[in-house]
C-alpha positions in Angstrom: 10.4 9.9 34.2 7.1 10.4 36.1 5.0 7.6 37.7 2.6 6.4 35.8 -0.2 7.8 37.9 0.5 11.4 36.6 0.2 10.3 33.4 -3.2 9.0 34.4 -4.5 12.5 36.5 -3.0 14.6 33.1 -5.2 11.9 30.8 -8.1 12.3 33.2 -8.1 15.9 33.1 -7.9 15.8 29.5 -10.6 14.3 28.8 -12.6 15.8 31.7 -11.6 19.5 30.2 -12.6 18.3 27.0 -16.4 17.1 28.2 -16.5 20.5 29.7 -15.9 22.3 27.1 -18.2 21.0 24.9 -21.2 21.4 27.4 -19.7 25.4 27.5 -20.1 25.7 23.6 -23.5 23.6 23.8 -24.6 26.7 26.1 -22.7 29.7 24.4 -24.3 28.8 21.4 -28.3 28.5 23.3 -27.1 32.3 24.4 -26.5 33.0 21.1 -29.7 31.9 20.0 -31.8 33.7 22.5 -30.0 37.3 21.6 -27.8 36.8 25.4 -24.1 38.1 25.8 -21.4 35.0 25.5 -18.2 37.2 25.9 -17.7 35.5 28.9 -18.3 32.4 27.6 -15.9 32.4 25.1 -13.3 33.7 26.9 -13.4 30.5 29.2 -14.1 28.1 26.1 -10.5 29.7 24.4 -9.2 29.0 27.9 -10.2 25.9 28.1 -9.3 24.6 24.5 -5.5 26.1 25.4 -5.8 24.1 28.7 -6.4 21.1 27.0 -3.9 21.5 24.1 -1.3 21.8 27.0 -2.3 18.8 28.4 -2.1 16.8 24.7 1.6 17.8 24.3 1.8 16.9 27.9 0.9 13.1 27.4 2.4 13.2 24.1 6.0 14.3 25.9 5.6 12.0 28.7 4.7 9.0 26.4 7.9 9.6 24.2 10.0 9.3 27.2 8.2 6.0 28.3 9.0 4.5 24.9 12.0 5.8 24.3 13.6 4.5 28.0 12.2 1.1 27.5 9.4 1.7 30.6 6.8 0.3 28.2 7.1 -1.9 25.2 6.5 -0.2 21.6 3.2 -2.4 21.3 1.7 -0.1 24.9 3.2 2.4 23.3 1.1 2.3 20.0 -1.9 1.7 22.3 -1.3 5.1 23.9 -0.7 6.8 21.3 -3.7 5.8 20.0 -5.6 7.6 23.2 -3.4 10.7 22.6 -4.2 11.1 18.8 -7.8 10.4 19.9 -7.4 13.4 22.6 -6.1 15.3 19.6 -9.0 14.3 16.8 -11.6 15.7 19.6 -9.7 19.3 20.8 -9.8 20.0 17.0 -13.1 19.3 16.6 -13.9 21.4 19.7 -11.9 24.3 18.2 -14.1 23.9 15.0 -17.6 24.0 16.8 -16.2 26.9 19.2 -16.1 28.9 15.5 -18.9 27.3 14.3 -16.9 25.8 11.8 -18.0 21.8 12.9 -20.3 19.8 14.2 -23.1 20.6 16.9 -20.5 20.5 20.8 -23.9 17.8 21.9 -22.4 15.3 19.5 -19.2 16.1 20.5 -20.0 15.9 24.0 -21.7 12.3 23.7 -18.9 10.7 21.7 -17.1 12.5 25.0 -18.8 10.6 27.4 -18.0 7.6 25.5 -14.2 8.0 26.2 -14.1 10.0 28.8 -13.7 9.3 32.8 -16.6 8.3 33.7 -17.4 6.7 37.5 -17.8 2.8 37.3 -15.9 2.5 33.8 -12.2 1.7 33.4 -9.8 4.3 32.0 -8.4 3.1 29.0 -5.2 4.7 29.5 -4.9 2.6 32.6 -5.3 -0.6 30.7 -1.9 -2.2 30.8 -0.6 -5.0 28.2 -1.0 -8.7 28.4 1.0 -10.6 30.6 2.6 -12.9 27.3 4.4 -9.0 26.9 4.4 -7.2 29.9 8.1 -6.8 31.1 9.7 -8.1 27.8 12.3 -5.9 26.1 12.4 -5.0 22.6 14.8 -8.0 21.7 12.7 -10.8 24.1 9.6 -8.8 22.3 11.1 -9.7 18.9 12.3 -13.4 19.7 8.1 -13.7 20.9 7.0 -12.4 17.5 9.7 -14.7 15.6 8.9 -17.5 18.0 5.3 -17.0 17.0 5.6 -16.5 13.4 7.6 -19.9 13.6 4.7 -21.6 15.3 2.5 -20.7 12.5 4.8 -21.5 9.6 4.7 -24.8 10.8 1.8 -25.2 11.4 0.8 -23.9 7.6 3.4 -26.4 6.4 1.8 -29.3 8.4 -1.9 -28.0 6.8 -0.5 -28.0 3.1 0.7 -31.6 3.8 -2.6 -32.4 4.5 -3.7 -31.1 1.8 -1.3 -32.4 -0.5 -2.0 -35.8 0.7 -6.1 -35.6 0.2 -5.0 -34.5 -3.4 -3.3 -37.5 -3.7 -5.6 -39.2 -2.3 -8.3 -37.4 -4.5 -6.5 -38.3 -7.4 -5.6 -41.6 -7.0 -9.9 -42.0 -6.3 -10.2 -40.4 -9.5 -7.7 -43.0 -11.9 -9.6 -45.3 -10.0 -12.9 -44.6 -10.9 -11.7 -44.0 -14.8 -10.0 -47.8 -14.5 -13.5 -49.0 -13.2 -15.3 -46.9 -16.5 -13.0 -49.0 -19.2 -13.8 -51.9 -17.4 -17.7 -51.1 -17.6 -17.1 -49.8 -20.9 -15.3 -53.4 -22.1 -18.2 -55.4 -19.7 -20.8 -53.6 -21.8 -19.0 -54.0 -25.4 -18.7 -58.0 -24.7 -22.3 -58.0 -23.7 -23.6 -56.1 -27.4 -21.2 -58.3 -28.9 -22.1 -61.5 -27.3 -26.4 -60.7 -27.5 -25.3 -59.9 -31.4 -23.8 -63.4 -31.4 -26.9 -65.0 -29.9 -29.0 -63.6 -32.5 -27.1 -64.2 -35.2 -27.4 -68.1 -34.1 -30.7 -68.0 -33.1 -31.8 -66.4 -37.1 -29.4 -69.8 -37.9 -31.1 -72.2 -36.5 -34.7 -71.0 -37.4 -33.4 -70.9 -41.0 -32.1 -74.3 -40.4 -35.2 -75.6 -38.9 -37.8 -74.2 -41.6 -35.6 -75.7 -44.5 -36.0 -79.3 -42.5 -40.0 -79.0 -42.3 -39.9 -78.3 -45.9 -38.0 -81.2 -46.7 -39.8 -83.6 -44.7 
């Protein structure tokens, strides 16, 4: 298997081919414009686009012999594969603008830059896996994930016993408050009937009074 640091150079010179290549269709297609010969031009742009095809099947080679010896985890793996099929996405839409069949190679170019090697910026292909994973096999990797997905089954069971309890809780606030209502309910009822009491009396003793004037 080789060191990882040919596997950098080849993803390096990927992406630098690519750049490249764009800025050649950018300026076969300003000769174009202004009536000049490309020939030459496009005999280096077809060059190039083959170059850089290579170099795709390249990474996607050495990256399937990385996996499949265990020298990275499947989760790295993914991660590169993602840079490869990104590699990929971009030499196709080269090969369309070289036949005018896609977008203008400036946009290409820029979204280039982006992912390309640039000086100052990190390559992402260089960008190694966290240290919770790095080293692990496949069976430690899958003992992590089930560890994991333990960890957060128990702590969902923990939340809906939380919850159940403020349900509880919530309900036993709520019989409550309906026990305090038949109370006020009763309260209120005992006050009518005691005011309809009062009144009743009071008519009694006003009747009782105006029959003892008269008599007097």
């Amino acid at each position: 298997l080789p060191p990882l640091p040919r596997r950098l150079l080849l993803y390096d010179a990927a992406c630098q081919i690519a750049q490249e290549t764009a800025e050649k269709i950018q300026e076969r297609n300003r000769y174009q414009r202004n009536g000049e010969s490309s020939a030459k031009l496009n005999v280096i742009i077809r060059s190039s686009l083959q170059n850089l095809r290579e170099k795709i099947d390249q990474l996607k080679d050495l990256l399937l012999r990385a996996v499949s010896t265990h020298q990275i985890t499947q989760l790295e793996g993914d991660r590169r594969q993602n840079l490869v099929d990104d590699l990929l996405t971009r030499q196709r839409q080269l090969q369309a603008s070289y036949k005018n069949e896609g977008p203008e190679p400036d946009v290409i170019r820029s979204s280039l830059m982006t992912g390309g090697v640039k000086r100052g910026v990190t390559n992402p292909w260089l960008l190694e896996e966290s240290e919770e994973t790095r080293g692990l096999g496949f069976d430690d990797l899958r003992q992590q994930q089930r560890r994991i997905i333990e960890e957060q089954d128990a702590g969902l069971d923990a939340l809906s016993s939380i919850i159940s309890r403020q349900k509880q809780m919530g309900q036993e606030i709520g019989n409550e408050l309906d026990e305090q209502n038949e109370i006020i309910d009763d309260l209120a009822n005992l006050v009518e009937n005691t005011d309809e009491k009062l009144r009743n009396q009071t008519r009694h003793v006003k009747m009782v009074d105006k029959k003892s004037t008269s008599c007097g």
